[in-house]
One Martini backbone bead per residue (centre of mass of N, CA, C, O) as a GRO file, in nm:
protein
  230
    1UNK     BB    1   6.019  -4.755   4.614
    2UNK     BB    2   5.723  -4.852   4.625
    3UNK     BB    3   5.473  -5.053   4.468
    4UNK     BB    4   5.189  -5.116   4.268
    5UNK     BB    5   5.028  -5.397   4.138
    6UNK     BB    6   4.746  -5.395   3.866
    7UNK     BB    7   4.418  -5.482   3.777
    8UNK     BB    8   4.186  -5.617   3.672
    9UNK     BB    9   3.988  -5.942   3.600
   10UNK     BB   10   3.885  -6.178   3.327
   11UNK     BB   11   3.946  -6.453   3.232
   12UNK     BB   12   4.297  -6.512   3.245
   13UNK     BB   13   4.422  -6.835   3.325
   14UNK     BB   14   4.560  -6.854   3.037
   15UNK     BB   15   4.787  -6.560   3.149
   16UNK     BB   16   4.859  -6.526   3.408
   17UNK     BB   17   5.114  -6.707   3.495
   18UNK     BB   18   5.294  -6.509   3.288
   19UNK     BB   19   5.250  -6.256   3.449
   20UNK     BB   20   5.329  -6.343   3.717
   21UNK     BB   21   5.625  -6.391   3.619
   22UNK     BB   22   5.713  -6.164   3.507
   23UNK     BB   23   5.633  -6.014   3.805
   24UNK     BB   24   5.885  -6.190   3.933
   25UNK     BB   25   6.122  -6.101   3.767
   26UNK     BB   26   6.177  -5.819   3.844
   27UNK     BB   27   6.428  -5.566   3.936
   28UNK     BB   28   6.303  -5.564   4.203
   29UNK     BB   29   6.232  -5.539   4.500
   30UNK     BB   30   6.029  -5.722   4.679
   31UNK     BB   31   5.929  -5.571   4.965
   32UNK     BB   32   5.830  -5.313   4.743
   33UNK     BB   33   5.589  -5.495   4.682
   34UNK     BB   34   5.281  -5.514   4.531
   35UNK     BB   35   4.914  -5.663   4.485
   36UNK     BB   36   4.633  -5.557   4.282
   37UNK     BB   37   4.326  -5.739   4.214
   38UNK     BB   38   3.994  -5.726   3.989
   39UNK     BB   39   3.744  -5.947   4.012
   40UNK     BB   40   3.538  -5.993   3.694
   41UNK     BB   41   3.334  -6.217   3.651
   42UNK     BB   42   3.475  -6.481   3.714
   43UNK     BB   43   3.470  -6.855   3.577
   44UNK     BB   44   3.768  -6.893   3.659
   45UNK     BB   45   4.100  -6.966   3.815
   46UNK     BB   46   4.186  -6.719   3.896
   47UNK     BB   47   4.203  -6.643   4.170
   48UNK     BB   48   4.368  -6.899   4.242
   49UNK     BB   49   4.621  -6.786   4.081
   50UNK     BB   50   4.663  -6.563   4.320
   51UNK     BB   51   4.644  -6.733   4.585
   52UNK     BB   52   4.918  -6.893   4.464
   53UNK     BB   53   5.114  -6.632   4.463
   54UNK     BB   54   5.106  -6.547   4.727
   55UNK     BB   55   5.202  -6.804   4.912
   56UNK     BB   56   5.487  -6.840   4.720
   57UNK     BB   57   5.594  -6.533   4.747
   58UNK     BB   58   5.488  -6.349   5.015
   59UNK     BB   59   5.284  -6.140   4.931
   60UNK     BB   60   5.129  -5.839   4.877
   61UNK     BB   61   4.782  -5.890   4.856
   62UNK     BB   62   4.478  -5.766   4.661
   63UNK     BB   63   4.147  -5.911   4.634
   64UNK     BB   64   3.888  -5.800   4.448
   65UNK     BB   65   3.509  -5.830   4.449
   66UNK     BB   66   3.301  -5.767   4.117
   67UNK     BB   67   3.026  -5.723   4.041
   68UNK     BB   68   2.807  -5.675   3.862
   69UNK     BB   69   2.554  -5.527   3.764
   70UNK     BB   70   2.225  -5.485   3.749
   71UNK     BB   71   2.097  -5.600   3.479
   72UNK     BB   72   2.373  -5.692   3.378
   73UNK     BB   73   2.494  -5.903   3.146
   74UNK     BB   74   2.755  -6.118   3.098
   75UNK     BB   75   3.001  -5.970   2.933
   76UNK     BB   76   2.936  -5.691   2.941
   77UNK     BB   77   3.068  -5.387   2.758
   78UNK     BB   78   3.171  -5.116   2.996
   79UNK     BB   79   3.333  -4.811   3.008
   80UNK     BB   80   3.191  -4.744   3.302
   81UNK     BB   81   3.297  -4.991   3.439
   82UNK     BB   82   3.587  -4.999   3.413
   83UNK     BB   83   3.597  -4.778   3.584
   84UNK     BB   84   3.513  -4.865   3.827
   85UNK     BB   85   3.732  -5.068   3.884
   86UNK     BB   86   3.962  -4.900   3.850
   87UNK     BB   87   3.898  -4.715   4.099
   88UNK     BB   88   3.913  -4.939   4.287
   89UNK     BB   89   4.239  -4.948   4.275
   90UNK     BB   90   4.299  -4.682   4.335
   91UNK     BB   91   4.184  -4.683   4.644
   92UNK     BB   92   4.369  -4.903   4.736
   93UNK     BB   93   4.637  -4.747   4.680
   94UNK     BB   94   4.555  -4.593   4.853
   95UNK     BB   95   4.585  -4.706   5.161
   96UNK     BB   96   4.902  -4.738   5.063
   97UNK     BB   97   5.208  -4.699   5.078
   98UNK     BB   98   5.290  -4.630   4.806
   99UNK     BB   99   5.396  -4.454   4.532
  100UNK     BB  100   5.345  -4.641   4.319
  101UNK     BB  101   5.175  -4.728   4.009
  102UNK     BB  102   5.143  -5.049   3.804
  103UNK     BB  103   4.975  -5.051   3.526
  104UNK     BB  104   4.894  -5.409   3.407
  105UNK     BB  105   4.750  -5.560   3.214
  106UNK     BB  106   4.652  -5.929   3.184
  107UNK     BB  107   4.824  -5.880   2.861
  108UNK     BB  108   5.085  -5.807   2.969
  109UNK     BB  109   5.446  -5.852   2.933
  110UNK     BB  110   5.726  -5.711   3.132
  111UNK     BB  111   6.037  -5.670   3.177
  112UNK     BB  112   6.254  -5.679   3.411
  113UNK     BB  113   6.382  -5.348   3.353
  114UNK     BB  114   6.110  -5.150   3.359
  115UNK     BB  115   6.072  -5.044   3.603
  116UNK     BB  116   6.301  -4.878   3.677
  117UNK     BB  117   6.299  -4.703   3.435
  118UNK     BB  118   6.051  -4.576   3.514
  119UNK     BB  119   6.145  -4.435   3.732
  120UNK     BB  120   6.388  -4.300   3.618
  121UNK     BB  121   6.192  -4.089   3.476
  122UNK     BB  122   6.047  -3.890   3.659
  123UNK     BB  123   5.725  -3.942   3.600
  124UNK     BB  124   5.381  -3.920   3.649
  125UNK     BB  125   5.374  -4.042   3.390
  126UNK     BB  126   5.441  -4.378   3.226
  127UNK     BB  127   5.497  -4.532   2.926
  128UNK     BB  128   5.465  -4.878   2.751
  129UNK     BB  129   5.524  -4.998   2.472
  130UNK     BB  130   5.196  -5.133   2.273
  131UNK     BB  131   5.046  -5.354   2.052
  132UNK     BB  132   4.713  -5.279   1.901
  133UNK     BB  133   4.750  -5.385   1.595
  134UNK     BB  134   4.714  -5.737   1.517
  135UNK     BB  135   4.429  -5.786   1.483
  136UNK     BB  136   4.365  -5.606   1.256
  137UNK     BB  137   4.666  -5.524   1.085
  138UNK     BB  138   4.837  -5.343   1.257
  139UNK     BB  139   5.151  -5.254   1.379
  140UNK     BB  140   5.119  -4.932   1.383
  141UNK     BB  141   4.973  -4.958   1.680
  142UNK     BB  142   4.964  -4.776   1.985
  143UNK     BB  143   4.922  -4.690   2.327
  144UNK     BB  144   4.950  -4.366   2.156
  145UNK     BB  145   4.847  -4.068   2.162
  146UNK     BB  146   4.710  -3.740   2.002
  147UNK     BB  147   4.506  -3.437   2.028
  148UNK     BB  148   4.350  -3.321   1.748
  149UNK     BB  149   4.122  -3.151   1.859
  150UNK     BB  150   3.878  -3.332   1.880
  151UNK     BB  151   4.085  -3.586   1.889
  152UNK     BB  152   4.232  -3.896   1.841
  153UNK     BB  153   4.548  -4.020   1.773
  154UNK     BB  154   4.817  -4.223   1.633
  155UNK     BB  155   5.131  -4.272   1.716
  156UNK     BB  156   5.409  -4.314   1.467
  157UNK     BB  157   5.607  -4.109   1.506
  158UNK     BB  158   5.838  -4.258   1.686
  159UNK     BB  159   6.072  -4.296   1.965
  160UNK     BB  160   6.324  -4.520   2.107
  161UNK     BB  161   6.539  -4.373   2.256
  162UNK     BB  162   6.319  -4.238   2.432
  163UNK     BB  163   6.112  -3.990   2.581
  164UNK     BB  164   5.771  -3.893   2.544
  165UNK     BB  165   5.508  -3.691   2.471
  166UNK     BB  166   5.163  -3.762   2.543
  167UNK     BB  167   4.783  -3.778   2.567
  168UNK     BB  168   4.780  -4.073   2.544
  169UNK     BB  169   4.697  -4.385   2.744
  170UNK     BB  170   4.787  -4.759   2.824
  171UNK     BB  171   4.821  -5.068   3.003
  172UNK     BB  172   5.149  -4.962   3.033
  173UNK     BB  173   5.186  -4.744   3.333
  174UNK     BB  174   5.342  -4.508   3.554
  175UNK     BB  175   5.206  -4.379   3.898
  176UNK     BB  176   5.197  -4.124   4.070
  177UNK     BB  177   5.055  -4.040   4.367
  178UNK     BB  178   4.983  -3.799   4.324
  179UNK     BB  179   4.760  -3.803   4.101
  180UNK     BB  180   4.564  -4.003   4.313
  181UNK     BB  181   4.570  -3.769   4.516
  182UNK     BB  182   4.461  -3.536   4.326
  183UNK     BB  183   4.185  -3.695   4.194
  184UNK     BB  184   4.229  -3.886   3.972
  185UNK     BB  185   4.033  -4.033   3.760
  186UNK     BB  186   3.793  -4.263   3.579
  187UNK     BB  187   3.617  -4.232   3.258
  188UNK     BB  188   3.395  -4.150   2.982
  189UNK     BB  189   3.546  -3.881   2.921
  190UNK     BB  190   3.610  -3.935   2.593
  191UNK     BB  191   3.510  -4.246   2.612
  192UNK     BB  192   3.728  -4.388   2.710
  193UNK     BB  193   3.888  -4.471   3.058
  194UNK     BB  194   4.184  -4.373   2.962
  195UNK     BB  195   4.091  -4.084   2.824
  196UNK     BB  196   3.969  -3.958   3.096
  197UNK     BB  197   4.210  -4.001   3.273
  198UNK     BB  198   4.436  -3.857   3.094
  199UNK     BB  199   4.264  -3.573   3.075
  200UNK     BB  200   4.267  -3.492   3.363
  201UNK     BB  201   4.583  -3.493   3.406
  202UNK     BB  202   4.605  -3.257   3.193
  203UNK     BB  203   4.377  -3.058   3.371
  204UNK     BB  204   4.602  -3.110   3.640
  205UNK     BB  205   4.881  -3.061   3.544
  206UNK     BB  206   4.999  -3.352   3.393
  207UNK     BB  207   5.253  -3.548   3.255
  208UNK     BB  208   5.301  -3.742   2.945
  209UNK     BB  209   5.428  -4.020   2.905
  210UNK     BB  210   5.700  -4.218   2.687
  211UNK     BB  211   5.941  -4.523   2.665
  212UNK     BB  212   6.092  -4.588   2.344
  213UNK     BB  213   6.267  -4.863   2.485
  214UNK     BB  214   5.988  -4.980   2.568
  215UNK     BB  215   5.810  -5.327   2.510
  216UNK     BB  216   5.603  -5.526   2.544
  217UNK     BB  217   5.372  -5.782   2.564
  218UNK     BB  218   5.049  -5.854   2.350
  219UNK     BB  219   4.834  -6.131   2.474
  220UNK     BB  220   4.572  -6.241   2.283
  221UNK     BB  221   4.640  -6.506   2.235
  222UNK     BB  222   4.691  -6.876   2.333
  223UNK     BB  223   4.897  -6.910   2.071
  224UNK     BB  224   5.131  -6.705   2.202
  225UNK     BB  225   5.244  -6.893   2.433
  226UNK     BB  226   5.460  -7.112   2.287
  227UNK     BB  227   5.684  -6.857   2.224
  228UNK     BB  228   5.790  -6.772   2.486
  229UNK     BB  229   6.043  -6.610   2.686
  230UNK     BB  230   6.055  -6.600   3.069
   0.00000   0.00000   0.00000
């Protein structure tokens, strides 16, 4: 099964050298690999750090460059545009020969063995858990919500050992190409624009899970880099 692997990318030049070597570590044939990022008015060295990545490594990249929208100020964070990137990124997808799309964002590094482990999970989308709660100060926040009446809430009580369903998910998780040929893209609906995605494919018959077995690190500052064995 071929993969793109890719994400938006803005100002990550301190943490992207680390996620390109987790993904240049991936137990999976490198012929297989491709890899598409969207440079979101980064005004630091990423750009230069993965064109000196596709040259090392010989790989195919796709670095697509995505001006600010006309009239928004520089930094302005809205969940419209990032829809806009993450749908760049889909429309690549489509064009590419890939099976899979693995949406991994830019501040999170994943194991060797984990593309494999979510291929043979043969689900339609599937995630690896990611904790998003280290900022706030609750580590039982992760990347999996529920969908309970109209809103949405967080999974703690999950299993470690197996694949289970959620309603909601992001970060870090791997896309049948039927998903983004039958449809599927970001959006505002429901809020933020992983939640507007996951809405869509569950209303197009799309089944989500996470891989309980699964976990990323998520990198949110540079203090956590002198720390990592990669």
């Amino acid at each position: 099964m071929k993969v793109m692997i890719g994400c938006p990318v803005r100002n990550r030049a301190w943490v992207l050298p680390y996620y390109l070597q987790a993904m240049n570590s991936l137990n999976y044939p490198r012929e297989k690999l491709q890899y598409c990022f969207v440079l979101n008015n980064s005004t630091d060295h990423s750009q230069e750090i993965l064109e000196g990545f596709a040259r090392t490594n010989n790989t195919a990249i796709v670095i697509c460059n995505q001006e600010k929208p006309k009239g928004v100020q520089r930094g302005y964070y809205s969940f419209a545009h990032l829809a806009s990137l993450r749908n760049i990124l889909l429309s690549q997808f489509l064009q590419s020969g890939a099976d899979y799309l693995f949406s991994v964002d830019s501040d999170i590094l994943v194991s060797a063995h984990s593309l494999s482990r979510l291929i043979a999970n043969n689900c339609d989308i599937v995630a690896m858990l990611v904790c998003n709660g280290h900022q706030i100060g609750d580590p039982g926040i992760y990347n999996i919500l529920r969908q309970v009446d109209d809103r949405y809430e967080y999974i703690r009580d999950f299993p470690r050992d197996r694949v289970f369903p959620v309603d909601c998910t992001g970060a870090a998780y791997l896309i049948k190409r039927g998903v983004i040929a039958g449809g599927v893209r970001y959006s505002t609906d429901g809020g933020g624009e992983d939640i507007g995605f996951c809405q869509q494919s569950r209303e197009m018959g799309f089944q989500l899970y996470c891989d309980g077995t699964l976990e990323a690190a998520h990198i949110m500052h540079g203090n956590q880099l002198p720390f990592l064995e990669l």
